[in-house]
VOKE-113253 format. One line per field, with one value per residue (C-alpha): residue number from 1; x, y, z. Coordinates in Angstrom, 2 decimals, m for minus. Example, Ala and Ser with C-alpha at 12.3 -4.5 7.8 and 13.67 -1.06 7.14 Angstrom:
<rs>
num c(1  2) .
east c(12.30  13.67) .
north c(m4.50  m1.06) .
up c(7.80  7.14) .
</rs>
This chain:
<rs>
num c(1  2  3  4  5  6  7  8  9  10  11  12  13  14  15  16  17  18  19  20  21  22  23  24  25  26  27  28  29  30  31  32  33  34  35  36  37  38  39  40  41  42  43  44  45  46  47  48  49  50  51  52  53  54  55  56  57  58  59  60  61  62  63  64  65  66  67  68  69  70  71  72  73  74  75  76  77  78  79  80  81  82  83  84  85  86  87  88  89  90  91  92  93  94  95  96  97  98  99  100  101  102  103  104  105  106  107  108  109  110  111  112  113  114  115  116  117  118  119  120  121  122  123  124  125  126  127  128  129  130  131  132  133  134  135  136  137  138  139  140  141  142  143  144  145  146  147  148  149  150  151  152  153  154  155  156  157  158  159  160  161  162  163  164  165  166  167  168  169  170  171  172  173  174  175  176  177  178  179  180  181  182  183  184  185  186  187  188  189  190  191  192  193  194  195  196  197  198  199  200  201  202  203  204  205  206  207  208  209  210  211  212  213  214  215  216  217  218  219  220  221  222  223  224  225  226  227  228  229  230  231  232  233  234  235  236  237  238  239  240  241  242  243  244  245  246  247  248  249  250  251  252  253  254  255  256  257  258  259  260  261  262  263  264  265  266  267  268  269  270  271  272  273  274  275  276  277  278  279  280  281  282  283  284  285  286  287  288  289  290  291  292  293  294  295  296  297  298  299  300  301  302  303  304  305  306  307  308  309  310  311  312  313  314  315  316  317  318  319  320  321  322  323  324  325  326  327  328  329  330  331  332  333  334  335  336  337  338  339  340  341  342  343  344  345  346  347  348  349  350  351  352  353  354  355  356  357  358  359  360  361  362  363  364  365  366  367  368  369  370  371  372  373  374  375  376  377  378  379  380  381  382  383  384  385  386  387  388  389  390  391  392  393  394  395  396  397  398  399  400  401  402  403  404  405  406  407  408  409  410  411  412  413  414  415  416  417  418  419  420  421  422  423  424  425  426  427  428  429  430  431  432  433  434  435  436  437  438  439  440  441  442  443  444  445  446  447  448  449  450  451  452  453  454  455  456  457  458  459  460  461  462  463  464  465  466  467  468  469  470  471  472  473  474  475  476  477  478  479  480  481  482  483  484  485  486  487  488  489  490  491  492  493  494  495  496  497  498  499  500  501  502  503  504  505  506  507  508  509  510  511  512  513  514  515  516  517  518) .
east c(56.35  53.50  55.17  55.19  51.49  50.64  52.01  50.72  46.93  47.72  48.54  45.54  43.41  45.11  44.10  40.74  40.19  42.04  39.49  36.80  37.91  38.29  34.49  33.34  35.39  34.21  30.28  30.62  32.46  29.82  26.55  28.27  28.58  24.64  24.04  25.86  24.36  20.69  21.21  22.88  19.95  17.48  19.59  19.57  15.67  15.06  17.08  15.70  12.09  13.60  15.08  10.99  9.58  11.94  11.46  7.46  8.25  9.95  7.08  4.25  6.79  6.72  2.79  2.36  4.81  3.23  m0.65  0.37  2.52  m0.77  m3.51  m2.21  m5.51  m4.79  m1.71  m3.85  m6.26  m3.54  m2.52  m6.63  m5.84  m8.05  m6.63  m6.56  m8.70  m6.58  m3.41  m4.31  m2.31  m5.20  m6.04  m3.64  m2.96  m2.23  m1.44  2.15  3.72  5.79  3.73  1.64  1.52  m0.40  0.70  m0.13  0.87  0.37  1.34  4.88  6.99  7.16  4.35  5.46  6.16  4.55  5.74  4.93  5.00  5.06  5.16  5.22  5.78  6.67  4.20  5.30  3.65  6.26  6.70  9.48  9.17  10.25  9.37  10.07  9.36  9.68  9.73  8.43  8.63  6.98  7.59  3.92  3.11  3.44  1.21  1.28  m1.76  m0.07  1.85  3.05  6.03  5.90  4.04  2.96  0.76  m0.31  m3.33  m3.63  m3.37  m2.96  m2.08  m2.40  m1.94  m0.05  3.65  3.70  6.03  7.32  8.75  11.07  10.34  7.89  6.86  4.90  4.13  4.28  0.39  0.95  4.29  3.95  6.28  3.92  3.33  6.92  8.08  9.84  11.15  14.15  14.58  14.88  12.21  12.06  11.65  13.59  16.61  17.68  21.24  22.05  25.12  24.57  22.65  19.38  17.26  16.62  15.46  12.67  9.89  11.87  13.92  15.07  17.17  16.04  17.94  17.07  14.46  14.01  10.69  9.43  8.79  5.49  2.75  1.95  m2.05  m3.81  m6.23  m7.88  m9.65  m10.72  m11.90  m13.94  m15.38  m16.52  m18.02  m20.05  m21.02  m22.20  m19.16  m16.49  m16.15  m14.39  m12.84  m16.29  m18.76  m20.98  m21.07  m22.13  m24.81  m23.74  m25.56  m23.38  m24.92  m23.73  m26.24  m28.81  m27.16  m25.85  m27.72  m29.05  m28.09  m24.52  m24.18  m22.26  m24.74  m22.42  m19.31  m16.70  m13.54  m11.34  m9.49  m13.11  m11.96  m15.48  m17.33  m13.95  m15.01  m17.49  m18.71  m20.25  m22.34  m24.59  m23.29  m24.14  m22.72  m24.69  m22.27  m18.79  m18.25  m15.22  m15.25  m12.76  m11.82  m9.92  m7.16  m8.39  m11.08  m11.31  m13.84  m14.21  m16.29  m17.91  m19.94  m22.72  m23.91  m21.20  m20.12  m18.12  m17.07  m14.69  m12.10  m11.73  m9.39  m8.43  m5.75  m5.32  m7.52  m9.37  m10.03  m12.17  m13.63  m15.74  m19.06  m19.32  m22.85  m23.84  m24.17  m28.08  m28.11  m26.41  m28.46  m31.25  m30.04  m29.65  m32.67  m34.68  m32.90  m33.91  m30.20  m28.89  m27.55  m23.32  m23.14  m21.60  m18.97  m16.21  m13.54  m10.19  m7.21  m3.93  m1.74  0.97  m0.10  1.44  4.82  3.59  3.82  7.15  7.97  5.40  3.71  3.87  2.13  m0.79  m3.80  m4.47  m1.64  m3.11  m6.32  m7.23  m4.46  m5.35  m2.30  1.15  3.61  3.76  1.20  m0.33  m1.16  m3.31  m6.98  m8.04  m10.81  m11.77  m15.51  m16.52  m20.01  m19.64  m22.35  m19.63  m14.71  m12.74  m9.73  m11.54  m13.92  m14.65  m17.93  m16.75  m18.35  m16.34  m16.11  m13.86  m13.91  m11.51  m8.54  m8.64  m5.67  m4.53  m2.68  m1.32  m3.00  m4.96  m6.28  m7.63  m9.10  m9.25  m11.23  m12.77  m11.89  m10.32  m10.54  m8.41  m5.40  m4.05  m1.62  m0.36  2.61  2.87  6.34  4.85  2.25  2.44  0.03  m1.15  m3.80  m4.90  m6.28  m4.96  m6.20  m7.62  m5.58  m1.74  0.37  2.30  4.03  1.45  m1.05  m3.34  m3.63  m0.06  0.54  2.09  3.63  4.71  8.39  8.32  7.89  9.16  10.09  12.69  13.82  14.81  14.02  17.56  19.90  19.60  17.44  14.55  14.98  11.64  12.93  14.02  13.58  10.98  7.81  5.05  1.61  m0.18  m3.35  m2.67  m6.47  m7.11  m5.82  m7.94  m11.58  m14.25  m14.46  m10.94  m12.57  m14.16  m11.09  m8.55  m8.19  m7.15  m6.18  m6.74  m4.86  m6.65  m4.82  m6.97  m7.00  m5.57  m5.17  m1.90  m0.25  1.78  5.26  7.82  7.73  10.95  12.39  14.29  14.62  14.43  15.40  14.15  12.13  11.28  8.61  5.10  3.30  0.09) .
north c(22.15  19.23  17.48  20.85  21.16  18.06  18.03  21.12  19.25  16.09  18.64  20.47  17.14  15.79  19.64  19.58  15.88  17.13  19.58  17.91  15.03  17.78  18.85  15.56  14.95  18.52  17.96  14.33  16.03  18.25  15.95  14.20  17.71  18.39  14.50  14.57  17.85  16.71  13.43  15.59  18.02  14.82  12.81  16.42  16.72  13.13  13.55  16.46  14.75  11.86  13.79  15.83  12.27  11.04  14.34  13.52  10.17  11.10  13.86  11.01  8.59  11.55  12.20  8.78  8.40  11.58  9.74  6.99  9.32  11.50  9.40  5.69  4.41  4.59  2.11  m0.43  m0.49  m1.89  m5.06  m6.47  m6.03  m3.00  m0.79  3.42  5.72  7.05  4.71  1.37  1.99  3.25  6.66  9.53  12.46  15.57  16.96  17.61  20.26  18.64  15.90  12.98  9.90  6.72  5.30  1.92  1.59  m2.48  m4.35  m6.47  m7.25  m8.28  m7.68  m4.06  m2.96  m1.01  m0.67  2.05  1.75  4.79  5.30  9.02  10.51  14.47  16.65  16.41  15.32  12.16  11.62  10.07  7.69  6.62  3.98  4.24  1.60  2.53  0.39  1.92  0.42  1.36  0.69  m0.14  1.44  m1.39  m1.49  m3.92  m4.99  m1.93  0.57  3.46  5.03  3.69  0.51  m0.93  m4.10  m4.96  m7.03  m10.14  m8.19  m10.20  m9.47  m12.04  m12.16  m8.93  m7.85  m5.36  m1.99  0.49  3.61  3.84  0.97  m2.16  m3.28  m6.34  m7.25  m10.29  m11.76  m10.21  m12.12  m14.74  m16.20  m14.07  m12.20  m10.57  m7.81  m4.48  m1.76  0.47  0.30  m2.09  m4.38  m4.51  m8.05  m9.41  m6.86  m3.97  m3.20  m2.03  m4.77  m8.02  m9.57  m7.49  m10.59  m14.25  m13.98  m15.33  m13.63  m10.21  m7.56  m5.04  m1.55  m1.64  m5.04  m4.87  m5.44  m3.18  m0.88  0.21  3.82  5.12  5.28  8.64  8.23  10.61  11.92  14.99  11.92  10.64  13.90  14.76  11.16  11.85  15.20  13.82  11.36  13.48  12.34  14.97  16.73  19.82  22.24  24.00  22.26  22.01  25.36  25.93  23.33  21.55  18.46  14.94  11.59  10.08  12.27  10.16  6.64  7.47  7.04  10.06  10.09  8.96  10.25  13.31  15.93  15.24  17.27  16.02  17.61  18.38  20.70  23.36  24.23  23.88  21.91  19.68  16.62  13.69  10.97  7.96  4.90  2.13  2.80  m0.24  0.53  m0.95  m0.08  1.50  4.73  6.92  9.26  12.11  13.88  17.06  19.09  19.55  17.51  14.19  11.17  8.78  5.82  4.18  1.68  0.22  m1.54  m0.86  m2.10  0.71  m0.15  1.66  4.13  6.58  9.44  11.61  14.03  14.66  11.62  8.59  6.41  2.70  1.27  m2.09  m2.20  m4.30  m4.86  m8.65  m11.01  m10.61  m6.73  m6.73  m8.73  m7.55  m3.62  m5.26  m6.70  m3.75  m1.54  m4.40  m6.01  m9.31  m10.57  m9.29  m12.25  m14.84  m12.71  m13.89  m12.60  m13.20  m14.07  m12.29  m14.46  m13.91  m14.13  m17.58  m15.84  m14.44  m18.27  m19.71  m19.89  m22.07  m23.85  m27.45  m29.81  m29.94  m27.88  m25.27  m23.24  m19.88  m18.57  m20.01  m22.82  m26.02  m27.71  m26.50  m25.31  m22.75  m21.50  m24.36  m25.33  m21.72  m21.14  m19.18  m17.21  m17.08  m16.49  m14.09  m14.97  m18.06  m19.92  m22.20  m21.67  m23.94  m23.22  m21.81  m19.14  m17.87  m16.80  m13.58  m10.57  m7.89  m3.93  m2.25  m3.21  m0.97  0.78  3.34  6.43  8.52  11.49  12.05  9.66  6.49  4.26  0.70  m0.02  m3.85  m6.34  m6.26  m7.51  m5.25  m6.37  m4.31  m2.51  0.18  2.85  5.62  8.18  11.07  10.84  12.43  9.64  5.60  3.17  1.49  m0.78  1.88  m0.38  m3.36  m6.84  m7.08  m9.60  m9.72  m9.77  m12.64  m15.45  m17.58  m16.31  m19.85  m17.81  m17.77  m18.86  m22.01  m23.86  m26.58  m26.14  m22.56  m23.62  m20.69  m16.70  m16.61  m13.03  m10.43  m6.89  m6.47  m7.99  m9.24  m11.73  m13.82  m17.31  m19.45  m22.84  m25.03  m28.25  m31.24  m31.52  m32.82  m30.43  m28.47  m27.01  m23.25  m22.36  m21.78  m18.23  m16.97  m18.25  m19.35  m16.57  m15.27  m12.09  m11.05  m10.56  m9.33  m6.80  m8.58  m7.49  m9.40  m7.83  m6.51  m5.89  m2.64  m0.58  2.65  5.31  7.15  9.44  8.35  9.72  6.59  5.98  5.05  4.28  0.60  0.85  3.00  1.83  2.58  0.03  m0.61  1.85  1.34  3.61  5.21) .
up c(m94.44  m94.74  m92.02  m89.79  m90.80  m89.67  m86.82  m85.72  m86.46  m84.58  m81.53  m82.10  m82.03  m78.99  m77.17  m78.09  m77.02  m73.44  m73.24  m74.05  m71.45  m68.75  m69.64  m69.31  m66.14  m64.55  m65.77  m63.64  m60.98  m60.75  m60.72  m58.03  m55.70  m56.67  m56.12  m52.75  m51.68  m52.69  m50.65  m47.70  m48.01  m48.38  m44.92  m43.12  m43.50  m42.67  m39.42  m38.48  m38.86  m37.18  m34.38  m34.49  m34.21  m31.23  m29.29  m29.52  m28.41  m25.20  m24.57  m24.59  m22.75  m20.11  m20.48  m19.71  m16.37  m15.00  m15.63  m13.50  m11.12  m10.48  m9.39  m7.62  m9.30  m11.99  m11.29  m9.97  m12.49  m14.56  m12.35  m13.79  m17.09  m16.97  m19.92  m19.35  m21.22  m24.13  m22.84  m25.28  m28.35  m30.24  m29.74  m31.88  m29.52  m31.23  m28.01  m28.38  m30.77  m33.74  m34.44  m33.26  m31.07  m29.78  m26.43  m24.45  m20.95  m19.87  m16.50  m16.54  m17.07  m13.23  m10.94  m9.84  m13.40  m15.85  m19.37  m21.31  m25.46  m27.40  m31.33  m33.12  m36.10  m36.93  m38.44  m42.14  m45.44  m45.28  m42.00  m40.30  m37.25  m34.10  m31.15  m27.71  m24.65  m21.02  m18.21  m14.71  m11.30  m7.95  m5.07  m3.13  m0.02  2.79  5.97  9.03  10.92  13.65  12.56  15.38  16.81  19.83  20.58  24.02  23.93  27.68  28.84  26.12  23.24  20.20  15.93  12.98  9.76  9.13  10.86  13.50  12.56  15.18  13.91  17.45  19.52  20.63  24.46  24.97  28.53  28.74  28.56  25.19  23.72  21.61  18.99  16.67  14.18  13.09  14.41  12.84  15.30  14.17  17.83  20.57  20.90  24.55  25.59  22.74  21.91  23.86  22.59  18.97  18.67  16.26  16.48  15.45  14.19  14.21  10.51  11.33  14.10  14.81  13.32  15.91  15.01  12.03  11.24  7.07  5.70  8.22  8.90  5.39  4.66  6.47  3.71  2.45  2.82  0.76  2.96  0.92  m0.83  2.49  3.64  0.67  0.90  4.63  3.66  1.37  3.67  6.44  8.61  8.49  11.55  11.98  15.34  16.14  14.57  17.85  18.38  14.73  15.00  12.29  11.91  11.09  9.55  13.00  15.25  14.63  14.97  18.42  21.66  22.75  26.16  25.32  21.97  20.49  22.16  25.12  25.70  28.06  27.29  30.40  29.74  28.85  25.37  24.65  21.69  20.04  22.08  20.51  22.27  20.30  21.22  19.48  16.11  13.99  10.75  7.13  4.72  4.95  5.93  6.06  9.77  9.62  12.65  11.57  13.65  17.08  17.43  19.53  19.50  21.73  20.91  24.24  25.47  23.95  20.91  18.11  14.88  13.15  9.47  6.81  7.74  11.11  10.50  13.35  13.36  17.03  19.48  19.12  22.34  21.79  24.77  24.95  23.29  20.58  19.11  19.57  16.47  16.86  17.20  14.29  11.78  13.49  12.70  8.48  8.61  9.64  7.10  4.51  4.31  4.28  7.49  8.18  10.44  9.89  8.13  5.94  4.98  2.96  4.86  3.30  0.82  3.22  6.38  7.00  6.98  10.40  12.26  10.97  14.30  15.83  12.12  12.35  10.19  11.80  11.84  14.67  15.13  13.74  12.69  9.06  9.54  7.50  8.75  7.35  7.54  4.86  2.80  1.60  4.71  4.89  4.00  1.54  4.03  7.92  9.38  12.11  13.78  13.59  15.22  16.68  16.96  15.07  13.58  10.18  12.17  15.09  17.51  18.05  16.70  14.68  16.82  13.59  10.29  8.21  9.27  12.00  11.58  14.73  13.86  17.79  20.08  19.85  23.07  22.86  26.05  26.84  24.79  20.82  17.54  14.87  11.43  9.58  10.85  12.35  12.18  15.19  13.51  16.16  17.93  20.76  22.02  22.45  20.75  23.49  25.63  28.69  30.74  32.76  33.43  37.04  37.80  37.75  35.09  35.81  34.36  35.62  33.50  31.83  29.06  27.86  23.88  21.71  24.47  21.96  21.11  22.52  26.26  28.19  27.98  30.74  29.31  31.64  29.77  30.23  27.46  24.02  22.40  23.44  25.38  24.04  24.02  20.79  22.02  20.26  22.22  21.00  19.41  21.41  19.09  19.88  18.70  22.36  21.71  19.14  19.69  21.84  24.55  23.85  22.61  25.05  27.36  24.78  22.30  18.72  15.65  12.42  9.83  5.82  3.30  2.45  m0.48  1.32  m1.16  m1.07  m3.17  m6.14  m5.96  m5.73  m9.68  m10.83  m14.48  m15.00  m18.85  m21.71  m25.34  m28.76  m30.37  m33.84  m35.58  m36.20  m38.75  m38.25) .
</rs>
């Protein structure tokens, strides 16, 4: 019976110690489910904060591409180091719902880049954080010293420093071919290329059916800026305005008998013609010549500087205002003299002359002796008192850029410093007026007869004929100065400051970077 008892104890012990190990074993089982729920609840918040914090992020990243997509200024600014308002990395913006942010746009990493650094947090107590960097590229708005659909260079027209585009196709007679600047037509270029087989380029002078690089995109100028600029200015004109009476700043600039009192338009349509003469321009001013209306700037005394904008005609005849009318004009109006005026020369125009730069100097305007750009001065002088190859006597008719929306003529001789641009499919950019005499091959004034000693094309076939063979320099600065100017019309191409609108943003990179509290 003891035995029975006993055993019945021991059996008892060993249940209650089960038990008791089952407690212990469900109580740790337990804590571990409220442990693990706690830290899920604690990972769930934090991701949700974290997912809060990267959704600000990619807001500001946003806020930030659309500031620099808005206003092309704003772009530049950055290539001088120039920080934006708000855009440095120090200023919180609160702007955004779920939390905060600071945001630092900065040029690079190449030249055309802008990276854009943003770091934000979500809106709680204990926030959680998150760092995002954006790289943005754009591509920049390119301009030659011409730019038209169709281009037709006759008389001795001449271009430096800048590469002639046409939007459907190029003619040069031939007192205006030389070996340069380059030239871009997505058609033929007619005294170089006329068929669309290979090959469309010598890689080095001309690319013809739009042989890539090809003709870049035409620049999408932003011209309600220039409008309001010329409103303010007194020199926005409008269809009607002479029949309102409305008064312009250039009224009282222009001669009166030849001024814009007088109304020539042929076809009668009454007061949408403006005639200007002796214009002498002291500062820059942009001229906008809105739908309808045409101006015509004629002989006389002129110097016209900044931008002219017309949407339908402009038409330049001779007249430019002699190096003493000039300073005379600055010096009344308590200016320094303009004259002798100097002005940069474009980092690349030497890629214009590969054709005809030698080692020695002379071949182009500003050439130091070459070839390449080291052989290229930094600046060139108009006004000069004396022509070398570093400057030139001959005064300045346009400085700026001059924009025809559907018809532009350049009649005969004048310096344009600047560039200019022609768009309208329906017209030609071209000279209007011949040279008295013949245009023939006999012409003294032909260009760098050096190793380029003959242009035996025919109009009729591919591919120019100049001449590869060694001769021995020729200085070629008997193009450009001394009285050159006054029998040509020559374009000296700026590499202006054109506004246009910012809409080619693109996005190279986007990665998370590591956090930075704040």
């Amino acid at each position: 019976m003891k035995n029975t008892c006993s055993l019945g104890r021991e059996r008892g012990q060993i249940m209650m110690g089960a038990v008791i190990v089952m407690g212990v074993v469900a109580l740790i089982f337990i804590a571990a489910v409220v442990f693990k729920n706690v830290q899920t609840q604690k990972a769930s918040s934090a991701s949700q904060k974290g997912i809060s914090a990267y959704e600000v992020a990619r807001a500001a990243a946003e806020k930030a591409t659309w500031t620099l997509n808005l206003d092309n200024d704003n772009w530049k600014a950055l290539s001088s180091g120039t920080p934006l308002t708000g855009f440095d990395g120090g200023t919180v913006f609160t702007d955004v719902p779920g939390g905060k942010y600071k945001v630092a746009i900065t040029s690079g990493p190449t030249t055309d880049d802008r990276t854009v650094t943003v770091w934000a947090k979500d809106g709680s107590a204990s926030p959680e954080y998150r760092g995002l960097q954006v790289v943005l590229s754009k591509t920049v708005a390119q301009f030659g010293v011409v730019m038209a659909n169709k281009i037709k260079f006759q008389q001795r027209t001449k271009a430096h420093w800048g590469p002639i585009y046409a939007y459907e196709e190029l003619d040069m007679k031939r007192k205006a071919r030389v070996s340069y600047p380059r030239l871009f037509s997505k058609g033929k270029i007619k005294h170089i290329d006329n068929k669309s087989s290979l090959p469309n380029t010598d890689g080095v002078r001309w690319w013809s059916f739009n042989f890539p690089p090809g003709v870049p995109s035409w620049p999408q100028i932003d011209f309600e800026y220039y409008k309001s600029i010329a409103q303010n200015q007194g020199t926005y004109y409008a269809k009607g305005d002479r029949s309102k009476k409305k008064k312009h700043s250039d009224d009282k600039d222009s001669d009166k008998k030849d001024s814009d009192e007088k109304d020539n338009d042929k076809d009668r349509s009454g007061d949408d013609e403006w005639i200007f003469s002796n214009i002498i321009d002291t500062q820059p001013y942009v001229r906008y010549y809105d739908t309808g209306v045409k101006a015509k700037f004629q002989k006389g005394k002129n110097l016209l500087r900044g931008a002219i904008i017309a949407m339908d005609t402009v038409e330049f005849k001779d007249g430019t205002a002699s190096l003493a009318d000039v300073n005379a004009k600055y010096a009344a109006s308590g200016l320094a003299a303009y004259y002798p005026r100097t002005v940069n020369i474009p980092s690349t125009a030497w890629r214009e002359y590969q054709k005809v730069d030698t080692a020695e100097a002379g071949d182009y305007p500003g050439d130091v002796g070459g070839p390449g750009k080291t052989g290229m001065n930094a600046t060139y002088t108009f006004g000069a008192a004396s022509a070398d190859n570093l400057q030139t006597d001959a005064p300045i008719h346009i400085e700026g850029w001059v924009y025809a929306g559907e018809k532009l003529k350049l009649h005969r001789a004048g310096t344009i410093v600047g560039l200019v641009m022609c768009p309208s499919k329906n017209v030609k950019l071209e000279n209007s007026e011949e040279d008295k005499d013949s245009d023939r091959d006999t012409d003294y004034d032909q260009d760098h007869r050096s190793k380029y000693t003959s242009d035996k094309d025919t109009d009729n076939d591919h591919h120019d004929q100049d001449s590869d063979g060694v001769s021995t320099h020729v200085d070629h600065s008997n193009d450009w100065h001394q009285d050159a100017h006054k029998k040509r019309l020559t374009f000296y191409f700026q590499d202006l400051d054109i506004k246009t609108k910012g809409s080619s943003i693109t996005q190279k990179s986007w990665r998370e970077i590591p956090v930075q509290a704040f």
